[in-house]
DRENDREN-911117 format. One line per 4 residues: number of its first residue (from 0); for each residue x, y, z of N, C-alpha, C. Coordinates in nm, 4 decimals, decimal comma. Layout:
<rokes>
NUM> X Y Z X Y Z X Y Z  ... .
</rokes>
This chain:
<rokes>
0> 0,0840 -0,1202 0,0000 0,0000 0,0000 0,0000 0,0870 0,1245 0,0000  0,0166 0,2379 -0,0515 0,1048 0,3507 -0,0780 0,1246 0,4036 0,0745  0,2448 0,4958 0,1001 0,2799 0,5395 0,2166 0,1949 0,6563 0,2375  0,1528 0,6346 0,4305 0,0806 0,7158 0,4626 0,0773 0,8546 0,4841 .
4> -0,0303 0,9478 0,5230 0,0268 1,0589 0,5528 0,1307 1,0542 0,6672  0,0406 1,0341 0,7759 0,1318 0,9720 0,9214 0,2626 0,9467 0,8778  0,2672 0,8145 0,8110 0,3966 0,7583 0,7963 0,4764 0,8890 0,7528  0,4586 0,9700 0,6486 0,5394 1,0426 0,5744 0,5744 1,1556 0,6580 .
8> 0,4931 1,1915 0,7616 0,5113 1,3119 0,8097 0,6147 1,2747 0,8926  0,6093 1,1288 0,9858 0,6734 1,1164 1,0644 0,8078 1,1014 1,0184  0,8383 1,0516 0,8878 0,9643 0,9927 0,8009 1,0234 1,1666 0,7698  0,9542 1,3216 0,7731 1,0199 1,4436 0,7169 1,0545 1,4425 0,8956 .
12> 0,9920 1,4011 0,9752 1,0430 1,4947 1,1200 1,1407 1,4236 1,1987  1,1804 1,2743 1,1108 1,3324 1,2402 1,1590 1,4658 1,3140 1,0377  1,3995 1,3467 0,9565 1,4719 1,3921 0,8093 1,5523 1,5231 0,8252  1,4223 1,6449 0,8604 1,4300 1,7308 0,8716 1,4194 1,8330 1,0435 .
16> 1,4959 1,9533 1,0216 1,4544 2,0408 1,1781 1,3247 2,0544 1,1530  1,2711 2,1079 1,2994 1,1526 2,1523 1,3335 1,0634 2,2787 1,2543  1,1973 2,4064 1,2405 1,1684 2,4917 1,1346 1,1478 2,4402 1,0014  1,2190 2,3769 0,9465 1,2360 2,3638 0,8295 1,1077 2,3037 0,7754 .
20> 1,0847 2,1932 0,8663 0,9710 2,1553 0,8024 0,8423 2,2443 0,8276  0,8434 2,3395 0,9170 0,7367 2,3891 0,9379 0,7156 2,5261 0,8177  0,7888 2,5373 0,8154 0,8312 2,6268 0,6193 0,7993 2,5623 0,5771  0,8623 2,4017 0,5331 0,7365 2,3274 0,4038 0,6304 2,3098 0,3676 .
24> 0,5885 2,3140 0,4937 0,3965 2,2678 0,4902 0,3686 2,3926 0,5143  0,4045 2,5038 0,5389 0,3448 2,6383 0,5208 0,3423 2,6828 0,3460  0,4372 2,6219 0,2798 0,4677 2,6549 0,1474 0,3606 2,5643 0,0479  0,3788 2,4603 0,0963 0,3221 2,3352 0,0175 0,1593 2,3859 0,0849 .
28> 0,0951 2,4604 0,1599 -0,0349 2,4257 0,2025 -0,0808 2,5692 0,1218  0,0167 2,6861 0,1304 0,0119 2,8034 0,0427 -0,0560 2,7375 -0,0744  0,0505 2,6666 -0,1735 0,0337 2,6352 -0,2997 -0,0477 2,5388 -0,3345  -0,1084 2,4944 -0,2826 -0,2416 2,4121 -0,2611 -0,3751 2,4900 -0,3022 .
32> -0,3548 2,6399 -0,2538 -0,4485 2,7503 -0,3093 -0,4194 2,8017 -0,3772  -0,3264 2,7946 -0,4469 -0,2653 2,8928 -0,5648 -0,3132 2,7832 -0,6973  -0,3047 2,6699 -0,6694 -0,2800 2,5430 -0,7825 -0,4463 2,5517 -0,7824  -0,4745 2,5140 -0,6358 -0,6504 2,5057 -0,6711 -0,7342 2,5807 -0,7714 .
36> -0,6691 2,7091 -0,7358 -0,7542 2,8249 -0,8359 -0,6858 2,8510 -0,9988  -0,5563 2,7905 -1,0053 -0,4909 2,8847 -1,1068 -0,4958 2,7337 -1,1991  -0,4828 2,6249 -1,1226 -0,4155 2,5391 -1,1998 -0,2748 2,4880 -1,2006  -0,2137 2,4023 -1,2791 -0,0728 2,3924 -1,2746 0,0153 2,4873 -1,3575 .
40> -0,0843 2,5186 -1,5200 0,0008 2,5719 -1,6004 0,0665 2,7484 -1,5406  -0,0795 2,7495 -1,5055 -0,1007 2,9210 -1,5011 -0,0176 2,9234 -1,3540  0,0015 2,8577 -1,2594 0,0453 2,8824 -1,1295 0,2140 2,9419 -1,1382  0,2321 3,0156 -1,1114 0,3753 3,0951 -1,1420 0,4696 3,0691 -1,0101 .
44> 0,5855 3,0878 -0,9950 0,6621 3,0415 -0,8893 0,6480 3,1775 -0,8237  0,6385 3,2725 -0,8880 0,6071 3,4184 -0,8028 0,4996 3,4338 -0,7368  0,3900 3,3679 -0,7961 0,2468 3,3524 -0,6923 0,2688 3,2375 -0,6281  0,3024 3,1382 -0,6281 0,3296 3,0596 -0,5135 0,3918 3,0712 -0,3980 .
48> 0,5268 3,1735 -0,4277 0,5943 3,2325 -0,3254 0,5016 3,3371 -0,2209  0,5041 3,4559 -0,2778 0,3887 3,5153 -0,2795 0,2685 3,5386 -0,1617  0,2155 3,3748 -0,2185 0,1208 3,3293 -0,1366 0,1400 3,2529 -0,0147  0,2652 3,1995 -0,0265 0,3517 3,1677 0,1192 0,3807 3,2980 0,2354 .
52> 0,4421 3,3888 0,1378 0,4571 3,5107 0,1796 0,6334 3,4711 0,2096  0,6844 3,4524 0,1210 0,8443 3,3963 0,1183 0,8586 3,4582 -0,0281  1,0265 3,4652 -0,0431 1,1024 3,4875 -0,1849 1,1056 3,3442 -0,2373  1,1557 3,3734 -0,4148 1,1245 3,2705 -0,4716 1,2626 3,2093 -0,4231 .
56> 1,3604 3,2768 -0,4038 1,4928 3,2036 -0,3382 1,4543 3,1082 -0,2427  1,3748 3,1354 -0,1426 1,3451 3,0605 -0,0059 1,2645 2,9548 -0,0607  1,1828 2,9435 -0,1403 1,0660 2,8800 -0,2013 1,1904 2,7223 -0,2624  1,2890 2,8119 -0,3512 1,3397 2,6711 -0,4399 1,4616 2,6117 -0,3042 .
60> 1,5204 2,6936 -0,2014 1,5703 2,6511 -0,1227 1,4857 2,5003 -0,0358  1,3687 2,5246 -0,0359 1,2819 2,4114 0,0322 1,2531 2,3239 -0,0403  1,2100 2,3572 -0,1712 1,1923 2,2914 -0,3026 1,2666 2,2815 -0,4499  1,3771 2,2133 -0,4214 1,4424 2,2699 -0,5374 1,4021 2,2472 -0,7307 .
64> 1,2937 2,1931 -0,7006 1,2344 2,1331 -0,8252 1,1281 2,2100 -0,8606  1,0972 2,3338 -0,7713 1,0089 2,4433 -0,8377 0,9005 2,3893 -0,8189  0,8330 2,4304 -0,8929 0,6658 2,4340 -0,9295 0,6670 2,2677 -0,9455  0,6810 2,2197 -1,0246 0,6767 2,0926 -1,0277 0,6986 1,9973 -0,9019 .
68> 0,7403 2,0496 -0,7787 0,7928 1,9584 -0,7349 0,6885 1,9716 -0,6120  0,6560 2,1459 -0,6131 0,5516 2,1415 -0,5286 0,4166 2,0832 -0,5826  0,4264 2,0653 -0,6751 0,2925 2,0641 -0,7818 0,2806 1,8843 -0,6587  0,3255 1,8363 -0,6812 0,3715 1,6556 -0,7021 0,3605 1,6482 -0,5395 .
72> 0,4223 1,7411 -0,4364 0,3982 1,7006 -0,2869 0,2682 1,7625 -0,2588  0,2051 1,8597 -0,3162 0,0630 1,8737 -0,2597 -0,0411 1,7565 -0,3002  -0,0166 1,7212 -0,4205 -0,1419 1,6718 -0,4789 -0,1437 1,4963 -0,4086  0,0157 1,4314 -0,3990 0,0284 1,2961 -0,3130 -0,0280 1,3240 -0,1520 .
76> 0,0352 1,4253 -0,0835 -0,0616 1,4790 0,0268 -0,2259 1,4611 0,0048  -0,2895 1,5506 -0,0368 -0,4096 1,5578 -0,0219 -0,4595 1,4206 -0,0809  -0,4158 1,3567 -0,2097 -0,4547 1,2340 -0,2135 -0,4340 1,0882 -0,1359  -0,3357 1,1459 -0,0666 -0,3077 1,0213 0,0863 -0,4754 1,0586 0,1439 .
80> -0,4736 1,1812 0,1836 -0,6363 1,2311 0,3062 -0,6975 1,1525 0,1830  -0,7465 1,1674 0,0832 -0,8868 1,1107 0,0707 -0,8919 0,9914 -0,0134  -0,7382 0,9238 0,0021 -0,7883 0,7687 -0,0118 -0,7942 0,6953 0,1284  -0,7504 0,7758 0,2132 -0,7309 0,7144 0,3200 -0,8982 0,6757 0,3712 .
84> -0,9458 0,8315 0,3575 -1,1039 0,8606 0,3678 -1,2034 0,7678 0,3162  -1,1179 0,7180 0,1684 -1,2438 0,6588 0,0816 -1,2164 0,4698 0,1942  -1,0523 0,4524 0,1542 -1,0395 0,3062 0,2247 -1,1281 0,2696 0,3979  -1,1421 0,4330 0,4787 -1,2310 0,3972 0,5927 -1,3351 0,3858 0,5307 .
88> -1,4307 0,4562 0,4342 -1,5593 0,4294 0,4178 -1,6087 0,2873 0,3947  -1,5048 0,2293 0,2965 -1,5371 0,1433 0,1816 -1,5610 0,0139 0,3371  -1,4760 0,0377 0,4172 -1,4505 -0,0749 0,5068 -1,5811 -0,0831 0,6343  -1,6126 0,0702 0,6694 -1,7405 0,0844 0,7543 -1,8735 -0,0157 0,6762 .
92> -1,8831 0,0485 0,5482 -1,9918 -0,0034 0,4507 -2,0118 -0,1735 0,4234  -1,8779 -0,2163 0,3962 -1,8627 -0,3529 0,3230 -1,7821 -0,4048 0,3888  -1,7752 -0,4761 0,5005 -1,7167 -0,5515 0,5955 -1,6841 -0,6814 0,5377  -1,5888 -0,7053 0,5214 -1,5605 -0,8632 0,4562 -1,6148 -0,9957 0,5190 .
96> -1,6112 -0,9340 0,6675 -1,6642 -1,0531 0,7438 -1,8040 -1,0941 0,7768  -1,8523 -0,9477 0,7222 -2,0042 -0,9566 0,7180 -2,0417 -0,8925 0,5918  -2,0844 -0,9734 0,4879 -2,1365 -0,9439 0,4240 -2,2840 -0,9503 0,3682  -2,3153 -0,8257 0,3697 -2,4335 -0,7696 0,3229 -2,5710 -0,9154 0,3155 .
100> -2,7105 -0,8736 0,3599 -2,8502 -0,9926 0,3585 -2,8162 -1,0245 0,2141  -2,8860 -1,0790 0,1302 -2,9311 -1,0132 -0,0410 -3,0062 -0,9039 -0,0008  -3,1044 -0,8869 0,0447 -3,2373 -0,7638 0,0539 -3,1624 -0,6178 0,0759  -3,0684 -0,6429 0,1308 -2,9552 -0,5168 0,1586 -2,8381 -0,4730 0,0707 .
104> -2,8280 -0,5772 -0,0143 -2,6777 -0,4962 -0,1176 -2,6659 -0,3740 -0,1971  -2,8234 -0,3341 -0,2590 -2,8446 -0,2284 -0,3159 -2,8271 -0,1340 -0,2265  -2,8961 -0,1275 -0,0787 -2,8756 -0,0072 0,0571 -2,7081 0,0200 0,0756  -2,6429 -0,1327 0,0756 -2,4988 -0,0284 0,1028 -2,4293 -0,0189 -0,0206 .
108> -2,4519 -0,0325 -0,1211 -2,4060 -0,0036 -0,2400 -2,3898 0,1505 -0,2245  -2,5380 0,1451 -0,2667 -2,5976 0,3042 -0,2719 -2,4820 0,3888 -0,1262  -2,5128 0,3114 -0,0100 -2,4360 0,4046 0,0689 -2,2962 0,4599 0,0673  -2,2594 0,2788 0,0229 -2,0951 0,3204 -0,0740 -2,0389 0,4618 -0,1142 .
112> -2,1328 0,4691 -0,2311 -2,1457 0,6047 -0,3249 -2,1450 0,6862 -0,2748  -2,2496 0,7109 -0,1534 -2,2602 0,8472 -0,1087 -2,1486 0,8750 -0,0146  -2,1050 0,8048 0,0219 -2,0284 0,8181 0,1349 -1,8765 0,8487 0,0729  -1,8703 0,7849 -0,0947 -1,7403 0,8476 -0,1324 -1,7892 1,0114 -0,1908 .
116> -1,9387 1,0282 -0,2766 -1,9573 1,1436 -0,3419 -1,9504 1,2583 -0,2046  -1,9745 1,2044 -0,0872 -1,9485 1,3567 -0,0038 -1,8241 1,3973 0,0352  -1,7304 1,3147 -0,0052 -1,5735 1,3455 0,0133 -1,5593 1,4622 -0,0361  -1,5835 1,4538 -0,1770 -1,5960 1,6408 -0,2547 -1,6109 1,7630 -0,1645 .
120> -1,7135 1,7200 -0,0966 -1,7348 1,8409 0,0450 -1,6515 1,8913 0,1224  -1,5814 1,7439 0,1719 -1,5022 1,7311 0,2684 -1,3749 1,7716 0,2152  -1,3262 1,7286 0,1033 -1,2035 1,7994 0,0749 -1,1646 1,8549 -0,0863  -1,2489 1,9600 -0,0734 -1,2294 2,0755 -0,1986 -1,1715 2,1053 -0,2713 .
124> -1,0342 2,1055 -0,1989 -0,8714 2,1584 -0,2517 -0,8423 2,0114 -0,3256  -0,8530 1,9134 -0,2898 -0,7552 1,7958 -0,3384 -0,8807 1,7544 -0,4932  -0,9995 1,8219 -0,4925 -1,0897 1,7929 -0,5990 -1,0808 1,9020 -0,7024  -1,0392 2,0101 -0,6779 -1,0295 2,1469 -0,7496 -0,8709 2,1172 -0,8278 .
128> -0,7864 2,0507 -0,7573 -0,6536 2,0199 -0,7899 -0,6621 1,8827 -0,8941  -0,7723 1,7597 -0,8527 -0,7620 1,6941 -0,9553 -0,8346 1,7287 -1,0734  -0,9614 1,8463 -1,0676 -1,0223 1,9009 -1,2240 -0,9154 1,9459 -1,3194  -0,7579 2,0073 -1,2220 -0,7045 2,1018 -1,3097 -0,6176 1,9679 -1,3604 .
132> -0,5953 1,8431 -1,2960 -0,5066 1,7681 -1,3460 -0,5481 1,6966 -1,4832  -0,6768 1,6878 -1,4696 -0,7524 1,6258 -1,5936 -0,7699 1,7319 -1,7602  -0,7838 1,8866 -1,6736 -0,7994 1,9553 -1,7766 -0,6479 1,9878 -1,8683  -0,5531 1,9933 -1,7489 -0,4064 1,9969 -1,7857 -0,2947 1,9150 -1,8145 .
136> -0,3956 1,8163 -1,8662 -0,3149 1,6483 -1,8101 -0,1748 1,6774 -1,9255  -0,1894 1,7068 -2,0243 -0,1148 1,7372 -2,1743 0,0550 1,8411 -2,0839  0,0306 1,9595 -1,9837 0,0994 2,0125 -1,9556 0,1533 1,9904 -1,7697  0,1297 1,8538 -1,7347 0,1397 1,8415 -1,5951 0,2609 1,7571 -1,6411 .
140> 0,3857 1,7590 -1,6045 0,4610 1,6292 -1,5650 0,4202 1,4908 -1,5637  0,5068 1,4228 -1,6246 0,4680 1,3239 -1,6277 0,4537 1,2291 -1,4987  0,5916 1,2405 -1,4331 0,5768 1,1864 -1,3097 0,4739 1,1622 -1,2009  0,4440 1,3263 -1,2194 0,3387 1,3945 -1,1238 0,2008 1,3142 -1,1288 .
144> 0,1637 1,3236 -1,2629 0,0502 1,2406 -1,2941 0,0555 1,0518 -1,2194  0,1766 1,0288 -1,2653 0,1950 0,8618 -1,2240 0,2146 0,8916 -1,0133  0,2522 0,9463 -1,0026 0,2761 1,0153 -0,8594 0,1184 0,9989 -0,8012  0,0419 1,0815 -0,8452 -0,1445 1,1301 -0,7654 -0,1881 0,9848 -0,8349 .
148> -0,1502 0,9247 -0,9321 -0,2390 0,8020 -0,9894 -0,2048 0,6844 -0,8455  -0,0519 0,6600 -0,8648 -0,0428 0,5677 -0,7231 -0,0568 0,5578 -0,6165  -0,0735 0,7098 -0,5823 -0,1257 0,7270 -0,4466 -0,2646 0,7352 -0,3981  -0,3480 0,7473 -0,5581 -0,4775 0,7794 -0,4892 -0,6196 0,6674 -0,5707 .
152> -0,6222 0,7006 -0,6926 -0,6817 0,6106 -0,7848 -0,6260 0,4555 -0,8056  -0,4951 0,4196 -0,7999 -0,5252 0,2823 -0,7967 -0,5105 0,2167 -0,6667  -0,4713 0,2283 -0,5256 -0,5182 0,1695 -0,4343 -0,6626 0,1631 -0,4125  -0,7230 0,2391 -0,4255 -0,8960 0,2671 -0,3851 -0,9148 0,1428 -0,4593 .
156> -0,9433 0,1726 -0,6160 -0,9202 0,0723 -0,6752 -0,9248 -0,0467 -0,6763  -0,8372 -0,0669 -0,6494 -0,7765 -0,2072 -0,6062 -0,8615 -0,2680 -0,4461  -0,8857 -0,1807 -0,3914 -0,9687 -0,1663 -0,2802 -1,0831 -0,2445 -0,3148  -1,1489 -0,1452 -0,3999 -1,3079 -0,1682 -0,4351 -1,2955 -0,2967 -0,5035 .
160> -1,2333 -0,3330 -0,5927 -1,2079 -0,4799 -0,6304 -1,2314 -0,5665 -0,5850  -1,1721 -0,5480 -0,4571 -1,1517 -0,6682 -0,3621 -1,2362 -0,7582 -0,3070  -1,3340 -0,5387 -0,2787 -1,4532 -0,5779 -0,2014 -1,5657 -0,6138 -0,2693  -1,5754 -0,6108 -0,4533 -1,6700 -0,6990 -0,4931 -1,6367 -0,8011 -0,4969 .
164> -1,5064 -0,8485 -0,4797 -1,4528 -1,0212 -0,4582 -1,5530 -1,0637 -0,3526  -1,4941 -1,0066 -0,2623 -1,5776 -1,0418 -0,1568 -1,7170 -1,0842 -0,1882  -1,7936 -0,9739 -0,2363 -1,9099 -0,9966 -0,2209 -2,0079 -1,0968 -0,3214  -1,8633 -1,1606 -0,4483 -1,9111 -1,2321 -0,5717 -1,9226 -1,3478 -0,4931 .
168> -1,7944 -1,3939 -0,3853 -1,7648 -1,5062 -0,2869 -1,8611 -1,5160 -0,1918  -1,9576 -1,4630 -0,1314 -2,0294 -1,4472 -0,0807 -2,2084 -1,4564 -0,1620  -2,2088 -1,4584 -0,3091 -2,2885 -1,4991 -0,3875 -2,3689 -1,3701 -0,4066  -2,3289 -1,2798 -0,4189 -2,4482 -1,1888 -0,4462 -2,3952 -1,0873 -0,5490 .
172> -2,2822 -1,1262 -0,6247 -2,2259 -1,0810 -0,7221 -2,2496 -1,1658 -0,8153  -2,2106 -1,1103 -1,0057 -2,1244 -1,2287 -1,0521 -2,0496 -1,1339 -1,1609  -1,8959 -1,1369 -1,1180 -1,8182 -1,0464 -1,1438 -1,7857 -1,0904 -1,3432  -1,8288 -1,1780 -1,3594 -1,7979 -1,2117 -1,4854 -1,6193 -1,2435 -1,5167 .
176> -1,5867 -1,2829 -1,3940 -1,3890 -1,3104 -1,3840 -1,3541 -1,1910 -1,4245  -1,3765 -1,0408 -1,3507 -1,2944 -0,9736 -1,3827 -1,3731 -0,8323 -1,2346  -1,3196 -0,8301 -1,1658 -1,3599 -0,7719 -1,0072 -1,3173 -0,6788 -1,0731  -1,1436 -0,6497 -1,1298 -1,1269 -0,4728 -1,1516 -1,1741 -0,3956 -1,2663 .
180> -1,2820 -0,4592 -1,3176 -1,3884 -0,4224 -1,4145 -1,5567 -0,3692 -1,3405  -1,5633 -0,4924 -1,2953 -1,6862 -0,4737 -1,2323 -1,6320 -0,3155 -1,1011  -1,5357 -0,3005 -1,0743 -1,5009 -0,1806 -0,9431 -1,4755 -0,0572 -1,0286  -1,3940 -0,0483 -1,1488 -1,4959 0,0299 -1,2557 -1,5568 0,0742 -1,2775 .
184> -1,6532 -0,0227 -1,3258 -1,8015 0,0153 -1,3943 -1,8686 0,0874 -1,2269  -1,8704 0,0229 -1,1007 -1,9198 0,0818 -1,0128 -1,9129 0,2166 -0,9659  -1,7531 0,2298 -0,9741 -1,7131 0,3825 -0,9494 -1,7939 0,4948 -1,0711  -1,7724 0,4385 -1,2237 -1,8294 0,5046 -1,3333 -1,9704 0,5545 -1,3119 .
188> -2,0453 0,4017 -1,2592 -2,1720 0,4715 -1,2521 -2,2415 0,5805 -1,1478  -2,1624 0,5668 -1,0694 -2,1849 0,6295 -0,9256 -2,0960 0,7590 -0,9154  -1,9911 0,7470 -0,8059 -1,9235 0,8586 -0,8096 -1,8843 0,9474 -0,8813  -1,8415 0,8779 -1,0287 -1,7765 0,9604 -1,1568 -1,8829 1,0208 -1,2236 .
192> -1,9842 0,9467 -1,2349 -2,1252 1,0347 -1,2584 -2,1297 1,1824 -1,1559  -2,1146 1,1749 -1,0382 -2,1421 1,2832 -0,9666 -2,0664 1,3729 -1,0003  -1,9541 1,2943 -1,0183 -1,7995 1,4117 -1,0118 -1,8167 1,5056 -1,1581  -1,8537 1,4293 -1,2521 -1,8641 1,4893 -1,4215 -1,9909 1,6527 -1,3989 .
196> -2,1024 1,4961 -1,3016 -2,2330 1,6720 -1,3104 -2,2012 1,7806 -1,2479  -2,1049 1,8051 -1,1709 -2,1205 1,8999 -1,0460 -1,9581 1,9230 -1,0699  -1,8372 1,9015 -1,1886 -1,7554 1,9749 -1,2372 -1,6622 1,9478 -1,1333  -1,6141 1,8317 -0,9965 -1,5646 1,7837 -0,9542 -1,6158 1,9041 -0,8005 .
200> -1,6986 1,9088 -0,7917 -1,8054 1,9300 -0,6301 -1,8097 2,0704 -0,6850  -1,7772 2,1601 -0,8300 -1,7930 2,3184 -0,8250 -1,9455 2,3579 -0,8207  -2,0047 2,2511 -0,8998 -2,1684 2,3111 -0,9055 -2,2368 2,2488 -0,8507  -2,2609 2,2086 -0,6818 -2,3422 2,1122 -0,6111 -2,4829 2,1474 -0,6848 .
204> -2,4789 1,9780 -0,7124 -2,6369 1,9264 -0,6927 -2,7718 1,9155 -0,5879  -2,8869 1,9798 -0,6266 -2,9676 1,9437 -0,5134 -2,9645 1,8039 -0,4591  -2,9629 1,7760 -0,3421 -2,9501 1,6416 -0,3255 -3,0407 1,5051 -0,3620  -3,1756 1,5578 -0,3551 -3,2554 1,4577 -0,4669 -3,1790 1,3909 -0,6228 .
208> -3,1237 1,5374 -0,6904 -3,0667 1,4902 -0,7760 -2,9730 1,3827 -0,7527  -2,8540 1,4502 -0,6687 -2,7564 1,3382 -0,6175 -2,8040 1,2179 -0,6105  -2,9003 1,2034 -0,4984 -2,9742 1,0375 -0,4555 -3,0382 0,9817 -0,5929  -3,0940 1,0499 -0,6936 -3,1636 1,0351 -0,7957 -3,0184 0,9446 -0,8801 .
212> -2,9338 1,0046 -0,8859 -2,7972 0,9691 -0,9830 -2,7513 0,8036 -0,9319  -2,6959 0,8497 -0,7920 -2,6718 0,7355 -0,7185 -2,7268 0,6341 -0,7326  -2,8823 0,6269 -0,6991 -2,9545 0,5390 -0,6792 -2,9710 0,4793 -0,8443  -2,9713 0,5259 -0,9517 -2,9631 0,5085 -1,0815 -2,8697 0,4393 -1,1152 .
216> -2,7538 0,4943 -1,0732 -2,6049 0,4196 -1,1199 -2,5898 0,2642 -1,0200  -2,6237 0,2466 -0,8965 -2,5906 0,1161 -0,8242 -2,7313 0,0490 -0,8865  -2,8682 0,0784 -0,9536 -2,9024 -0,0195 -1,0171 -2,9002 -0,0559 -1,1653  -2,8196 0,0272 -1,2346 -2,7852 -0,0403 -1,3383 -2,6562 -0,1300 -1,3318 .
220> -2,5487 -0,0894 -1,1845 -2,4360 -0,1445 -1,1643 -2,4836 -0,2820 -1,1504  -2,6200 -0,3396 -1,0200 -2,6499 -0,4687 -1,0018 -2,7448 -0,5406 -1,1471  -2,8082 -0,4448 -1,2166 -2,8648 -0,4922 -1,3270 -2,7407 -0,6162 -1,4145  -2,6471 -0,5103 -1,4449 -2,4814 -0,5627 -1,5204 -2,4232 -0,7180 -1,4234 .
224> -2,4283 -0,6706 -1,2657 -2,3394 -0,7619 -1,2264 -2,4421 -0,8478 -1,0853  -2,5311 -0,8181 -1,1074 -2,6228 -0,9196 -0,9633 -2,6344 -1,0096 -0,9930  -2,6488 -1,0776 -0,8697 -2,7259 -1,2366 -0,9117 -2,8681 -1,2456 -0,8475  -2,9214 -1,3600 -0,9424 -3,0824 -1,3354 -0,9223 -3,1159 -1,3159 -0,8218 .
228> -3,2214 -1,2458 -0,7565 -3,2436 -1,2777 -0,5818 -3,1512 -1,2554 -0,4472  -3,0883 -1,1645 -0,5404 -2,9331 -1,0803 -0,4163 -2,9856 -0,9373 -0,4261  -3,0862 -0,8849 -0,4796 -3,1337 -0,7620 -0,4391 -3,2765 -0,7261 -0,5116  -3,3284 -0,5863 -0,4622 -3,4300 -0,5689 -0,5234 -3,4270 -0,5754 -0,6577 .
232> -3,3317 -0,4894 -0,7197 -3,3202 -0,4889 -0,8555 -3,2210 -0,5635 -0,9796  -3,1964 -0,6905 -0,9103 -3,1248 -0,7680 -0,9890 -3,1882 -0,8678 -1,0874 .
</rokes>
């Protein structure tokens, strides 16, 4: 599994002094709002500084890889918080050891969803930062991109996989031999649906709509992958 925040913070505060690091995460949490709003392309090392309220000298002294390098420690940061977020949900919801009546798989499906679509709420900056990564994907580093992909999209991933393993093993799936398809198509119909209407959380939905989407996407998800008599709508 990718390294944690915890872990990482604790791995800069045997690394680094007390100041020093407390300049980084003042710099790196600066440019977190500079990137949110501007983007990667448009974000200048002078407004990043700037917005620290530091010279650009002090800025590449902490970071010597510039923009890019801050670009790459904010976005693995904030995507540690909300896979970490999504891996507690996924685990409250879909307990391996208990899995779901049949009469109930559609209820925590559905809850699944919601419980990842309100992350958007919860963390703004790391969703405003991945719209600009998608819109800028052509001018982001390459690294950077493989960087926020491993840290955030394919553990979940791989996560959600698991947990329709689970739940194919448990008979109320039928994954068609391929779980990181079926975790996919689930995320597609559900969350990524939300994320596309509402421009990655910029234009909240009334929440009927939301529940309306949700509830749409986990039954065409069990339509595709249920087995007979494992839910209402299979």
């Amino acid at each position: 599994m990718s390294e944690t925040n915890k872990s990482r913070l604790e791995r800069a505060r045997r690394e680094v002094s007390p100041r020093k690091l407390e300049k980084q995460i003042a710099i790196a949490s600066a440019s977190c709002t500079v990137f949110g709003r501007e983007g990667y392309a448009r974000a200048s090392v002078d407004a990043l500084a700037a917005e620290a309220g530091v010279s650009t000298r002090t800025l590449y002294n902490h970071f010597p890889g510039g923009k890019a390098q801050l670009f790459q420690t904010v976005v693995t940061w904030t995507s540690g918080e909300v896979r970490d977020a999504q891996l507690a949900r996924l685990r409250e919801v879909l307990d391996p050891a208990r899995p779901p009546h049949p009469e109930d798989l559609e209820r925590d499906l559905v809850a699944l969803a919601r419980a990842f679509v309100g992350l958007m709420t919860e963390h703004p900056n790391h969703f405003a930062l991945v719209r600009h990564i998608h819109a800028e994907a052509d001018h982001v580093p390459p690294e950077v991109l493989t960087a926020w992909h491993e840290e955030g999209p394919a553990p979940v991933g791989r996560a959600v996989a698991e947990a329709m393993s689970h739940l194919a093993g448990a008979g109320l799936l039928d994954l068609h031999g391929d779980p990181a398809m079926a975790a996919a198509h689930f995320m597609a119909l559900t969350t990524h649906t939300i994320v596309q209407f509402t421009h990655y959380g910029v234009l909240p939905l009334p929440p009927a709509e939301t529940d309306r989407l949700v509830g749409g996407g986990v039954a065409a998800f069990l339509r595709a992958y249920g087995r007979a008599g494992a839910g209402p709508t299979a």
